[in-house]
C-alpha positions in Angstrom: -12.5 -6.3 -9.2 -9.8 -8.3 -8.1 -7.6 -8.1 -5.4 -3.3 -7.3 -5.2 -1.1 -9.1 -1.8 0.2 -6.0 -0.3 3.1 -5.8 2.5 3.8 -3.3 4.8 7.4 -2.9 6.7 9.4 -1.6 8.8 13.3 -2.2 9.5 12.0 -3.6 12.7 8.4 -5.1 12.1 5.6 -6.3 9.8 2.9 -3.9 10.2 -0.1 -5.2 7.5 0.0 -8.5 5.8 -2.6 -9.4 3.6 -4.9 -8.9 0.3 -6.4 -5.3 -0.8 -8.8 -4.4 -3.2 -6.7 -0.6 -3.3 -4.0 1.1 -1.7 -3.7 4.9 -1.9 -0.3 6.2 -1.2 1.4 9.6 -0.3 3.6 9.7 -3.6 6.3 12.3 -4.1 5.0 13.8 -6.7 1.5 13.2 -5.3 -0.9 11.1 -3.9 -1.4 7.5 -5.8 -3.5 5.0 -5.8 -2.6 1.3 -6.9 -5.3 -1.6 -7.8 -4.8 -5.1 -8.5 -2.8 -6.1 -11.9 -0.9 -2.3 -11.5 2.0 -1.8 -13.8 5.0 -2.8 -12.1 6.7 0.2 -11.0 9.0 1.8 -7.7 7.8 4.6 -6.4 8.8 7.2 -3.4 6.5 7.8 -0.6 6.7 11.3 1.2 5.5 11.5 4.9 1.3 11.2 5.3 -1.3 8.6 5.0 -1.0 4.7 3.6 -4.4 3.7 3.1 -5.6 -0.5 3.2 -8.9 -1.0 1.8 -9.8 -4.1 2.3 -13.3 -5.8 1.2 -14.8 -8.5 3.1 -18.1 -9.9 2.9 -19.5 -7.0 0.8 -18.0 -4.4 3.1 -15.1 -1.9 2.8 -12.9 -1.7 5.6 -10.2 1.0 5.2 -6.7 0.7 7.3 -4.7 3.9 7.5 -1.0 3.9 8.6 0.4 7.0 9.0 4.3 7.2 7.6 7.0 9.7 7.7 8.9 8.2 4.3 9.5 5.1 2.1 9.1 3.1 -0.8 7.0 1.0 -2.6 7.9 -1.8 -5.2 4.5 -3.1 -7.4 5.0 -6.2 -9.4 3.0 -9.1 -10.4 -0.1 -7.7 -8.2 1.9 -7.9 -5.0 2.7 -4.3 -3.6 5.4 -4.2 -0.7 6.2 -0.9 1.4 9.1 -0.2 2.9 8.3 2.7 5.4 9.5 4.7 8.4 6.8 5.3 11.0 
């Protein structure tokens, strides 16, 4: 299992920077989770939960950041969110 660069913004700020083995995202048309090597794709996000998990050293860490709306753009295992908190 690999791992994706993932981005997480705000008009104002950078809220996560860094490499994930996962991302689940509130979707519009429900909830979605994105791996490394995803199809590229854009996708809406409705308000809810943007999960990070992360593994390091053997362990899972999990980040939540909960969003009201945005948008994600997947390509070339990078994910970047644009989001309103």
């Amino acid at each position: 299992m690999g791992f994706m660069k993932v981005n997480v913004l705000t008009m104002y700020e950078k809220l996560y920077e860094g490499n994930a083995e996962e991302v689940v995202l509130p979707g519009a048309d429900g909830e979605l989770s994105v791996w490394d090597n995803h199809q590229p794709c854009l996708y809406v996000l409705r308000p809810g939960r943007l999960s990070i998990i992360e593994k390091r050293q053997g362990l899972r860490d999990k980040k939540v950041i909960p969003i009201k709306r945005g948008i994600i753009h997947v390509e070339a295992n990078r994910l970047t969110a644009m989001v309103e908190i």
